[in-house]
N, CA and C atoms as a LAMMPS dump frame, in Angstrom:
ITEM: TIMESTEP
0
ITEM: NUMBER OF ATOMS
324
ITEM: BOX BOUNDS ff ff ff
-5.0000000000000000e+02 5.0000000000000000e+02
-5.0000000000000000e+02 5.0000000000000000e+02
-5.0000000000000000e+02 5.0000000000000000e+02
ITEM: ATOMS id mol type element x y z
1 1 1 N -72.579 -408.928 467.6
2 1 2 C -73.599 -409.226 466.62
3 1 3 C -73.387 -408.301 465.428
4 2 1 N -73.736 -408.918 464.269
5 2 2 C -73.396 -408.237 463.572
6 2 3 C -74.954 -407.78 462.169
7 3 1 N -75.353 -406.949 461.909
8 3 2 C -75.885 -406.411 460.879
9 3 3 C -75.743 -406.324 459.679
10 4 1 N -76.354 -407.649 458.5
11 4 2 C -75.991 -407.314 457.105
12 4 3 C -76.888 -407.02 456.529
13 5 1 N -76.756 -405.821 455.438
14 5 2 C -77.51 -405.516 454.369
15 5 3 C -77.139 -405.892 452.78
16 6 1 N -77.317 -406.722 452.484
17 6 2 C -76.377 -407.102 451.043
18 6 3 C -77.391 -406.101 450.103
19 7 1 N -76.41 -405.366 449.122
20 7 2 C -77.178 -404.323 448.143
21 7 3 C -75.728 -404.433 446.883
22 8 1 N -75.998 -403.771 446.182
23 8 2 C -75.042 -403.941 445.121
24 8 3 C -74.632 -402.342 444.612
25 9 1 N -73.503 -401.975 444.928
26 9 2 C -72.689 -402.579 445.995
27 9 3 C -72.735 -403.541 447.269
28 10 1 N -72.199 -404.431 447.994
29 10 2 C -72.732 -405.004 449.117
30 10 3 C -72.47 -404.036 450.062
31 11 1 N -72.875 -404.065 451.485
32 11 2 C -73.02 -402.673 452.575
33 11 3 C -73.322 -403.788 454.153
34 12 1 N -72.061 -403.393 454.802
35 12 2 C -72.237 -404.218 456.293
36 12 3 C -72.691 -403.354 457.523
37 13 1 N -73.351 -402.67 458.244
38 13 2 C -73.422 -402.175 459.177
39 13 3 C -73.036 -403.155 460.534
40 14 1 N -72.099 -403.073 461.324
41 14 2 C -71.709 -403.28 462.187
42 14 3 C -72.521 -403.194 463.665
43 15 1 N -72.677 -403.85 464.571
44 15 2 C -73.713 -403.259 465.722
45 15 3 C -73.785 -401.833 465.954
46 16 1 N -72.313 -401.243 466.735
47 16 2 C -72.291 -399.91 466.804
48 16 3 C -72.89 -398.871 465.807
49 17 1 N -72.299 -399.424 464.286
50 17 2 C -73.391 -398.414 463.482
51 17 3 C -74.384 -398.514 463.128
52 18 1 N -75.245 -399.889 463.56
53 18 2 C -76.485 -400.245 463.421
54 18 3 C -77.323 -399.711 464.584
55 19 1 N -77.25 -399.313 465.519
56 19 2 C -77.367 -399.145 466.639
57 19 3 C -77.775 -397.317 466.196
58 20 1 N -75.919 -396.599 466.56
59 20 2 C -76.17 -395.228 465.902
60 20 3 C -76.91 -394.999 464.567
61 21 1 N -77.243 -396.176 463.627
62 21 2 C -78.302 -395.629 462.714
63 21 3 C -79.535 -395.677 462.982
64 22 1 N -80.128 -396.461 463.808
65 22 2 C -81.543 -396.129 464.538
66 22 3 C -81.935 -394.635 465.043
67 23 1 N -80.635 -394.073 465.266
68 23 2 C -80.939 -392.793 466.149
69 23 3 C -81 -391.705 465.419
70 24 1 N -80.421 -392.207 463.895
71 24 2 C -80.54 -391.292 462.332
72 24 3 C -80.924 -391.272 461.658
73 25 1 N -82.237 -392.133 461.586
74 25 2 C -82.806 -392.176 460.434
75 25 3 C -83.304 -393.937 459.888
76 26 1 N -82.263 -394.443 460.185
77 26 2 C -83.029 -395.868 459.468
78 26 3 C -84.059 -396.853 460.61
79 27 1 N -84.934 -397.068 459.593
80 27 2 C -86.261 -397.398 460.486
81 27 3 C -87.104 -398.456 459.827
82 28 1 N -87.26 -399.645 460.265
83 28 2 C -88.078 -400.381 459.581
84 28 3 C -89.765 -400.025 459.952
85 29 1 N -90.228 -399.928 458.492
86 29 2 C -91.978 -399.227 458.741
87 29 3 C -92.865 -399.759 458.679
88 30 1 N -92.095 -401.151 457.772
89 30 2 C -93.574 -402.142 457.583
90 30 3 C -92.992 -403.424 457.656
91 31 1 N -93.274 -404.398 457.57
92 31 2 C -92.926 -406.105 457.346
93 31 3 C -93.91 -406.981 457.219
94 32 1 N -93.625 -407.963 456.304
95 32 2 C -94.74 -408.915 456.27
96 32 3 C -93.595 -410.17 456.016
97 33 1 N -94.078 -411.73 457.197
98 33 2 C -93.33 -412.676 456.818
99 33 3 C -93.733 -413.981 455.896
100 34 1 N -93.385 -414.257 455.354
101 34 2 C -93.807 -415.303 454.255
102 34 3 C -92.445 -416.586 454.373
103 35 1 N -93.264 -417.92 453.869
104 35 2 C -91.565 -418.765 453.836
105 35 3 C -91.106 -418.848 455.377
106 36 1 N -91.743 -418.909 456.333
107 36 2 C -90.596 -419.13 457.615
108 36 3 C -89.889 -420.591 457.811
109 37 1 N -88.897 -420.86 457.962
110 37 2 C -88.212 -422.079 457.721
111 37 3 C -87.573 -421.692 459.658
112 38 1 N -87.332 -422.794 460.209
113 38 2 C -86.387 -423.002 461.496
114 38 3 C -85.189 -424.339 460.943
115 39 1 N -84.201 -424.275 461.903
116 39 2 C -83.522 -425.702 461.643
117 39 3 C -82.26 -425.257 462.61
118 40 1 N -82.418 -426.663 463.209
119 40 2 C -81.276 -426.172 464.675
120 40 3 C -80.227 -426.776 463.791
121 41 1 N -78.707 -426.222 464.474
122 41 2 C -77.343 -426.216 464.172
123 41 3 C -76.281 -426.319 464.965
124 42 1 N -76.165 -427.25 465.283
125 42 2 C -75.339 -427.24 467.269
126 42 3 C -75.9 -426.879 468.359
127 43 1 N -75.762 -425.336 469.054
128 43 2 C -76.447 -425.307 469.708
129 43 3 C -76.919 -423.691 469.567
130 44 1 N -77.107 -423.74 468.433
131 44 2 C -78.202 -422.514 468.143
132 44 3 C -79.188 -423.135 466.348
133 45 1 N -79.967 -422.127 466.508
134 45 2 C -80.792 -422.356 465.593
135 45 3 C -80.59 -421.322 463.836
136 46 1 N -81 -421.783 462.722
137 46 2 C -80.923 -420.912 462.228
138 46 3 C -82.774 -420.701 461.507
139 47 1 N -82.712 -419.271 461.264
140 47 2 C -84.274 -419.13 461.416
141 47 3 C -83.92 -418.351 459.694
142 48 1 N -84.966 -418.442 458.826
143 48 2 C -84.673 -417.842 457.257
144 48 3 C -85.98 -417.621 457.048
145 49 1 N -86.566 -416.612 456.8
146 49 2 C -87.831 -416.033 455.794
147 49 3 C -87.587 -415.307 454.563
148 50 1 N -88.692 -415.181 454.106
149 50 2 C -89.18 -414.386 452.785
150 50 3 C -90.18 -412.985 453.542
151 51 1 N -89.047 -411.988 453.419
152 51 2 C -89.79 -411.066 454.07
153 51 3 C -89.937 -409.276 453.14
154 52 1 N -91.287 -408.992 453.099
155 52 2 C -91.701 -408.084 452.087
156 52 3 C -91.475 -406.785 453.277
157 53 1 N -90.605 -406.005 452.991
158 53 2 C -90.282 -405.132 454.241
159 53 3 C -90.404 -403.56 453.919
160 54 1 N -90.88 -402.595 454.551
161 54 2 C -90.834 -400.9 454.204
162 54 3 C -89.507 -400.314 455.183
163 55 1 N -88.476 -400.249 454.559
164 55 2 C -87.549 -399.554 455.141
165 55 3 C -87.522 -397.506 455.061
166 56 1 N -87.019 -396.507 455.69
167 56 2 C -87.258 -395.713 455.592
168 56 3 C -84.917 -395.341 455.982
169 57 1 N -84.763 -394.656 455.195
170 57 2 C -83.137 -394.398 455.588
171 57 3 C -83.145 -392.585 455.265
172 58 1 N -83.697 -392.096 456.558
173 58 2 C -83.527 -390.326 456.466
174 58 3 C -85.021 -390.25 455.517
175 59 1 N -84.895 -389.812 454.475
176 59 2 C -86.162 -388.86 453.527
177 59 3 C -86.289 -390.142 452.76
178 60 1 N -85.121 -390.672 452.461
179 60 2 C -85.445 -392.066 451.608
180 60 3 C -86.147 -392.894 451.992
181 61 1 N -86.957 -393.606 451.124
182 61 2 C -87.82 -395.073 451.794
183 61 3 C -87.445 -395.716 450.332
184 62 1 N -87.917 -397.089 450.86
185 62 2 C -87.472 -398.204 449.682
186 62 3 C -88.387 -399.593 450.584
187 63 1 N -89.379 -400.065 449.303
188 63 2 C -89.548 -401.599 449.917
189 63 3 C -89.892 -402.668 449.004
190 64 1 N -89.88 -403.986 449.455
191 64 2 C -89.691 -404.955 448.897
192 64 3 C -88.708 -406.197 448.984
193 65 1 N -88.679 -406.879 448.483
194 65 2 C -88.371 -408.411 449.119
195 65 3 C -87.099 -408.804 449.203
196 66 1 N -86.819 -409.282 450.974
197 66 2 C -85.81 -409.561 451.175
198 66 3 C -85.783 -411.276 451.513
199 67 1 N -84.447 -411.267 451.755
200 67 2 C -84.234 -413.003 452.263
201 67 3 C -83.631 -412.54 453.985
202 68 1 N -84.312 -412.931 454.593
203 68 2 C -84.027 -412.379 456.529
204 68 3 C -83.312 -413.875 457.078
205 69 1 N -81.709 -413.955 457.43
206 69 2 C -81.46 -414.905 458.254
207 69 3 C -81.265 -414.74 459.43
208 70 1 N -81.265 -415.408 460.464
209 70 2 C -80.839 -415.612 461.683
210 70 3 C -80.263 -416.095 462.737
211 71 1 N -79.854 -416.496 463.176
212 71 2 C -78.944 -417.124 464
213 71 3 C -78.871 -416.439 465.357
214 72 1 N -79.832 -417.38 466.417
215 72 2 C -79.88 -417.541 467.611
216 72 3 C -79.392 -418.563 468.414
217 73 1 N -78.229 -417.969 469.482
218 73 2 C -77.888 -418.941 470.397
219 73 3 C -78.543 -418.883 471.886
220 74 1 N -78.664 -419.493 472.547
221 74 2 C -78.823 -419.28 474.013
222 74 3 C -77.731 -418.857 474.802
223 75 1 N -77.998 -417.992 475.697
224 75 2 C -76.555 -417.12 476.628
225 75 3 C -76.411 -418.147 477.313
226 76 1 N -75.567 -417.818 478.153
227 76 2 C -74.676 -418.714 478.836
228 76 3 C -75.269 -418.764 480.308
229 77 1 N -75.596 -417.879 481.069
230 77 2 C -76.383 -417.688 482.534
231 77 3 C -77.944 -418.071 482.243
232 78 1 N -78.727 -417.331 481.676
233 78 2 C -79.916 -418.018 482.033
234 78 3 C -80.418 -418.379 481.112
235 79 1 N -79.662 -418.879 479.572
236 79 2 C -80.113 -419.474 478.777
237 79 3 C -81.225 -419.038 477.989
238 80 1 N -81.573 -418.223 477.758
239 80 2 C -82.528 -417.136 476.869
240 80 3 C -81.85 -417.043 475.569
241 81 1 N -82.618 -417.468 474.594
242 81 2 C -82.586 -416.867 472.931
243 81 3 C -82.152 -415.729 472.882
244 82 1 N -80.642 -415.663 472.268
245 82 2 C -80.814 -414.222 472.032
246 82 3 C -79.913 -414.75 470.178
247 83 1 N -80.068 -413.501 469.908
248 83 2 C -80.178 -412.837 468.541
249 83 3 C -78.544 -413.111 468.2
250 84 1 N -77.952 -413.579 467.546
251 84 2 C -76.168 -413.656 467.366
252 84 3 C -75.399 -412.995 466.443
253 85 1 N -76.828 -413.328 464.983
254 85 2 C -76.072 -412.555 464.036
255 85 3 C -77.728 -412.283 463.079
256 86 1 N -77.684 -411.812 462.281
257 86 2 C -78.622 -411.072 461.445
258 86 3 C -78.188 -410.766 459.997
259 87 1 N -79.048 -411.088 459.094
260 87 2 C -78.424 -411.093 457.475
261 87 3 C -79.417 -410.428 456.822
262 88 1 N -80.023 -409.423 456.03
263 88 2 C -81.067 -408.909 454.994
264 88 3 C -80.228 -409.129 453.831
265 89 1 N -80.699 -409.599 452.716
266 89 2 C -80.392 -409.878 451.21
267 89 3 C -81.654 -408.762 450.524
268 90 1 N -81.338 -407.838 449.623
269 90 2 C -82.738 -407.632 448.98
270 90 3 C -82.947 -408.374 447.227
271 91 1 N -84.424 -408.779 447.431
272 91 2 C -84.11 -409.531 446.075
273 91 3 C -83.42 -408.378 445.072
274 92 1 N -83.745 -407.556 444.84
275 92 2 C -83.971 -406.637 443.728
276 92 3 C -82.306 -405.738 444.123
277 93 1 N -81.478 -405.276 443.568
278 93 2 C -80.538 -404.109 443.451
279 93 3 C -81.376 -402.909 443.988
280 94 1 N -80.826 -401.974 444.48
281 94 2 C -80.978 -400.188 445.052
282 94 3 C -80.359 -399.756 445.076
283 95 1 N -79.274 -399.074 444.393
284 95 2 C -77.941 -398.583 444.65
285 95 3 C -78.608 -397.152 445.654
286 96 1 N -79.049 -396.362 445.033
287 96 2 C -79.746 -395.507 445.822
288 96 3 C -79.455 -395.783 447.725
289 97 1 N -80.017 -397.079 447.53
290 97 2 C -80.401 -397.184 449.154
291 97 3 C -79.253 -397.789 450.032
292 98 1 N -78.387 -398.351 449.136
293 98 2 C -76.813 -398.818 449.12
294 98 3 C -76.245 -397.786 449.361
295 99 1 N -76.065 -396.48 448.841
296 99 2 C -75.627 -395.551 449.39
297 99 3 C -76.089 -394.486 450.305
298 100 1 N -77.151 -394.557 450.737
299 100 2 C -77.621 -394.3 452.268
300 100 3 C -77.339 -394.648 453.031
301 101 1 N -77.352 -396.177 453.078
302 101 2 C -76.98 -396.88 454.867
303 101 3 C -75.377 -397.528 454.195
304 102 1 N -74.503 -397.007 453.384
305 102 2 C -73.224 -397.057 453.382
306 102 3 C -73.05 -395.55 454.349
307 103 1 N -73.138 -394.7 454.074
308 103 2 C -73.345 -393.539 454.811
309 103 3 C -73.777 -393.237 456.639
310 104 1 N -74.093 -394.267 456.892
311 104 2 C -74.576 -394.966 458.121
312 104 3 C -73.038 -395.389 458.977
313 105 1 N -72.051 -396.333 458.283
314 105 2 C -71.197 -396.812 458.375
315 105 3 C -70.318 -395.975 459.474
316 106 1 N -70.333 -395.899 461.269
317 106 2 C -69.456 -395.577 461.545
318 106 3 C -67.979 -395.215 461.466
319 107 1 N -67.154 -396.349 460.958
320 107 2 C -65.608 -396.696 460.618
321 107 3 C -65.453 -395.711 459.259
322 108 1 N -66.218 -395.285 458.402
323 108 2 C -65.966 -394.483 457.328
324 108 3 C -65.733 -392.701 457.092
């Protein structure tokens, strides 16, 4: 699974460093969903909101409106929803916050 944050610069966190960035600092603090759209796609679904979000990355915080996609398939044994891939867009540029959770980036 994979973790996107599009910022400008764009910025990918990977599971592993999405994972080790929970344990450093990045933390979602608030959310509100607006716009929820569903629409199946073979045999998973894709799920898209309008979501007004409080992120926190170390001392930094930053919030405001993202585009949240999703993409859930069902496993293979007992067929449970799970989570496949994950997308955050923020409307607005942060370079600021672009270079926080670039900093996050295991492989770097």
């Amino acid at each position: 699974m994979r973790h996107a944050v599009r910022h400008c610069p764009p910025v990918l966190l990977d599971r592993a460093s999405f994972l080790a960035a929970a344990s450093r600092g990045l933390a979602l603090t608030g959310f509100r969903l607006r716009e929820v759209t569903g629409r199946s796609h073979g045999g998973g679904v894709w799920f898209t909101a309008h979501a007004e979000m409080e992120i926190a990355v170390g001392r930094d915080t930053w919030s405001g409106g993202f585009l949240l996609t999703d993409l859930w398939r069902k496993s293979g044994l007992r067929r449970r929803w799970k989570l496949a891939e994950r997308s955050l867009a923020p409307v607005e540029a942060n370079e600021a916050l672009s270079h926080a959770i670039r900093a996050l980036q295991l492989w770097r």
